[in-house]
GUDREN-609800 format. One line per 3 residues: their letters; for each residue x, y, z of C-alpha. Coordinates in pm, whole numbers, padded with zeros to 5 digits. Layout:
BEGIN
A) X Y Z ~ ...;
//
This chain:
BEGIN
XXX) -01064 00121 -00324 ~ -01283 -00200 -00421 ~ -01036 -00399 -00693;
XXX) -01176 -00636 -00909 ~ -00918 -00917 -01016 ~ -00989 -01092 -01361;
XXX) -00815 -01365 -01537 ~ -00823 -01326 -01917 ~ -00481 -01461 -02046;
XXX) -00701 -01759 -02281 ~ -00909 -01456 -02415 ~ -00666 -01296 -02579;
XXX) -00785 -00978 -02496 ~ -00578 -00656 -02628 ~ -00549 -00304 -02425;
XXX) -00864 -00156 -02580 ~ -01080 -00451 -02514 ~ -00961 -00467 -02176;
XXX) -01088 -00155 -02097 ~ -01397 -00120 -02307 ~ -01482 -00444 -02081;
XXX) -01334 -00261 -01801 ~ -01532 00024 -01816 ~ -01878 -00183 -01833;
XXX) -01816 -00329 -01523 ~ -01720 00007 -01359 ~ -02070 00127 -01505;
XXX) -02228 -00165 -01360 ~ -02127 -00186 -01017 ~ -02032 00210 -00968;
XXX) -02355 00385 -01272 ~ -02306 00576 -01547 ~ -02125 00867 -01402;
XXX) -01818 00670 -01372 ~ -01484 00859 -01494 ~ -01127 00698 -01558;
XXX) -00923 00790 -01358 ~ -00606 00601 -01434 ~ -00481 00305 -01608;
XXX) -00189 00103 -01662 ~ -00087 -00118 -01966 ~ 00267 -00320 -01883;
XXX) 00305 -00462 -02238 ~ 00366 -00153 -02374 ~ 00484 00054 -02053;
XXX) 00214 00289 -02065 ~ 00044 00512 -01811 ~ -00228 00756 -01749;
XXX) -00185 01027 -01653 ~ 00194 01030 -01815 ~ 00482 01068 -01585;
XXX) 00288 00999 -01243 ~ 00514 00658 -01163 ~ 00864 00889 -01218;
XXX) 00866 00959 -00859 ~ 00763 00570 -00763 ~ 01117 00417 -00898;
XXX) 01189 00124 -00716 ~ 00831 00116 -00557 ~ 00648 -00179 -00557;
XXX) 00280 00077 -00652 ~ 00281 00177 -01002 ~ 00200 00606 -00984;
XXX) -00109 00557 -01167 ~ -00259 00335 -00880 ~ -00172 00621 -00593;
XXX) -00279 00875 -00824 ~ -00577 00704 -00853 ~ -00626 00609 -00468;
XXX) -00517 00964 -00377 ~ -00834 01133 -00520 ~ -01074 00885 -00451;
XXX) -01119 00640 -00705 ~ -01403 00351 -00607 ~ -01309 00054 -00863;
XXX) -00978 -00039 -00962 ~ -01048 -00359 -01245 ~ -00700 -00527 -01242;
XXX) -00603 -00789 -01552 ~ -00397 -01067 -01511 ~ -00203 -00977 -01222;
XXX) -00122 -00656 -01337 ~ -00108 -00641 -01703 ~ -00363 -00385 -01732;
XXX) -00520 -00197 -01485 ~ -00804 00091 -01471 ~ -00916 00283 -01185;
XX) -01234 00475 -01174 ~ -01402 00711 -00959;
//
């Protein structure tokens, strides 16, 4: 999986910015058929899908990245070193 690393701590940018911006730049480098497959907000200790890192306890990859990886996602776009991440297929 291709993963995009961005910088955007003096932007300011909140969870849905992050992935509205996110999601262009899946659309751009993937098309428009792009799907989310997962994503990962550490402020707030969120995932999607729910409950995929309970098994990952002590791991150093967050659930929502192999769940991701595991059915074939393309583009992972990664914010500041991990505070958000989105994975699409």
């Amino acid at each position: 999986m291709k993963t995009l690393h961005l910088e955007s701590a003096e932007l300011g940018l909140d969870f849905n910015t992050a992935l509205k911006l996110a999601t262009a730049i899946a659309q751009q480098q993937l098309g428009d058929d792009t799907m989310l497959l997962s994503w990962y907000d550490l402020e707030r200790d969120l995932e999607s899908p729910a409950g995929v890192s309970e098994c990952h306890v002590g791991c150093a990859t967050k659930g929502s990245w192999d769940y991701a990886k595991n059915r074939g996602a393309r583009l992972a776009v990664e914010f500041d070193s991990g505070r958000f991440f989105f994975c699409f297929l």
